[in-house]
N, C-alpha and C positions, 0 to 999 in steps of 0.2 A: 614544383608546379601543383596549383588547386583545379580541381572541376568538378562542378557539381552537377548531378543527373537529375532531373525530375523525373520520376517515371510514373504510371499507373501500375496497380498489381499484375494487370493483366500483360504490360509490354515486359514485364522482368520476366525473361526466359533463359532457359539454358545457353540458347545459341547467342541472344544477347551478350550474359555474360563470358564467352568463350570469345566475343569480339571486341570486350572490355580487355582483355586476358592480354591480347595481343600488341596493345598501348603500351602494355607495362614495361617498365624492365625488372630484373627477377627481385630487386631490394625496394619496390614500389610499399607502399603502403594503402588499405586503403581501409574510410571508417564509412559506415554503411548507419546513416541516420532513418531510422523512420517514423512517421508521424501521421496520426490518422488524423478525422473530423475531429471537432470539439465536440462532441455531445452533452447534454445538458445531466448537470449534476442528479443523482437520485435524491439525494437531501438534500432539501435548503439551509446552508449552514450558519443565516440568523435561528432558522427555527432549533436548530437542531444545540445551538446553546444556551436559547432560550430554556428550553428543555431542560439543560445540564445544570443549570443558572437554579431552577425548580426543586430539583432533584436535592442539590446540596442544599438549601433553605430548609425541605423537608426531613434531611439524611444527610445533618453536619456532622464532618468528619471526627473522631473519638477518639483522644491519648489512653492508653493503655499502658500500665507498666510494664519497665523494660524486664522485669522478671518473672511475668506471667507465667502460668504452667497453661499451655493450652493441649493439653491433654485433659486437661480437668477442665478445662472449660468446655472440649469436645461432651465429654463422659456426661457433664451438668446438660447440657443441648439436648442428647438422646435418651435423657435417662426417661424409663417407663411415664413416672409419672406427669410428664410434658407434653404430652400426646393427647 
């Protein structure tokens, strides 16, 4: 057997569910879905690959060989005279 509950936050109480309780029998199952409002996205996700779209034209991405020492590349970065 299926049933589905709508409830508001406010009707899900203890006592409620202790009258849920008493339907069951003890191999009952049950899955408890909840779902809020839709609220409206913080980012626009045209803008936001617009953006991404910008970024890599400006900061395409760079093959490096596969036996790089990047230890010596860190050391070359911070060396004194780079600053």
């Amino acid at each position: 057997m299926e049933t589905t509950f709508v409830l508001k936050r406010e009707e899900l109480t203890a006592e409620w569910l202790e009258q849920l309780k008493e339907h069951l029998t003890e191999d009952s199952v049950i899955t408890i879905t909840a779902t809020s409002p839709e609220k409206e996205s913080r980012y626009n996700p045209q803008e936001v690959l617009a953006h991404l779209d910008e970024t890599r034209r400006m900061h395409p991405p760079k093959r490096i060989p596969a036996d790089i020492d990047i230890n010596k590349v860190i050391d070359e970065m911070y060396w004194e005279g780079n600053h």
